[in-house]
N, C-alpha and C positions, 0 to 999 in steps of 0.2 A: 488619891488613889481609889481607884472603883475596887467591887470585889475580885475581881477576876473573870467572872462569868458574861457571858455575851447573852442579850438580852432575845429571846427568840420572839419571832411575832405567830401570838396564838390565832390560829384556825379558827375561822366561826363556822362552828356546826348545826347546821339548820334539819332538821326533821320534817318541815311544816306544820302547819296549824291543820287538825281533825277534832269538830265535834263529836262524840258518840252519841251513837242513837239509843232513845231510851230500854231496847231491848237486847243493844249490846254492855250498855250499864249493867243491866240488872244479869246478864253473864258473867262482866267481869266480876262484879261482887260474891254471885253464887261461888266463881270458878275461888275466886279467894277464899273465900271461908271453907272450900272446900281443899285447901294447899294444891290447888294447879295456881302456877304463877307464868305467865309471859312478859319477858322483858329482851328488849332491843340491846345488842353485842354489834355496837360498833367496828368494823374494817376498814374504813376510814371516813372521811368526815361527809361523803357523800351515799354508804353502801351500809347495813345493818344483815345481821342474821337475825333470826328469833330464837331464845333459847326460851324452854319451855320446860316445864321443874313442876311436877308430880311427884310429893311425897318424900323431898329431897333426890330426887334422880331427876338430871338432866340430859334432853336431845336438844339436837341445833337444827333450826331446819334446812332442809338439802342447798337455796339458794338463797342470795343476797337482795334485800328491798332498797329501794331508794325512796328519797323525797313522798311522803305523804302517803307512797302505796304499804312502809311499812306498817300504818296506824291502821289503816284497810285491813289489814293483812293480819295484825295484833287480832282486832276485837274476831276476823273471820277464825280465826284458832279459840277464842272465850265461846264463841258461838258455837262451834264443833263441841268443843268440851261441856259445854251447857246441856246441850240437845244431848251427847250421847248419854251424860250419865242423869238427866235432870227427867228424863223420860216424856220430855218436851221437843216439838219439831218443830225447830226455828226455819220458817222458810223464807232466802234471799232470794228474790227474782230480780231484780234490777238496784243497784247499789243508788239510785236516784227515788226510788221508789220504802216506802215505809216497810218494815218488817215483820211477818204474818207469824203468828204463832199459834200451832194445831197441837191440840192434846192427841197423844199417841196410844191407839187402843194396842194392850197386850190381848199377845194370839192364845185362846183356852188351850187348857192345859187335856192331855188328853186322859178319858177317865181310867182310873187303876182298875186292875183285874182286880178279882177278888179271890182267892183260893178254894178250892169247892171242896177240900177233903182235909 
């Protein structure tokens, strides 16, 4: 006698294969010690959301990635996150092309009055 249960045949879930680039590394790392976290919320074996978890609060993003464009799409939110609070300007011009990174000058501040009385 078997157990009762009917043996189901598991789905293989393919994401593909993405290197990152050394300047999306060095995001995801900043973004982690920093607790931004992105991680892939499967829909089904071929669709992902991204949910993105800042400080224990999570969003999902609005739409679903597939195959490979999620991992694209992963480090281009570490990058976002990096540049806005890293005070670094990650610039992607071509996803074939390497990734330029410009220090961000802040704008002076304007000078205080001073009270004359």
């Amino acid at each position: 006698m078997g157990s009762g249960s009917k043996s189901k045949k598991k789905e293989i879930i393919d994401m593909g294969n993405y290197t990152a680039k050394d300047e999306e590394t060095k995001a995801l790392l900043w973004c982690i010690n920093n607790n931004i976290k992105i991680t892939p919320t499967a829909v089904s074996s071929k669709e992902w959301y991204l949910d993105i978890i800042i400080n224990g609060r999570t969003n999902r993003s609005p739409v679903t990635y597939e195959k490979i464009e999620i991992w694209k799409q992963l480090y281009k939110f570490y990058l976002y996150y990096y540049n806005k609070h890293h005070k670094v300007e990650v610039v992607i011009e071509d996803i074939k092309k390497p990734i330029v990174e410009k220090q961000i000058k802040e704008k002076p501040k304007p000078p205080q009055q001073q009270e004359l009385f």
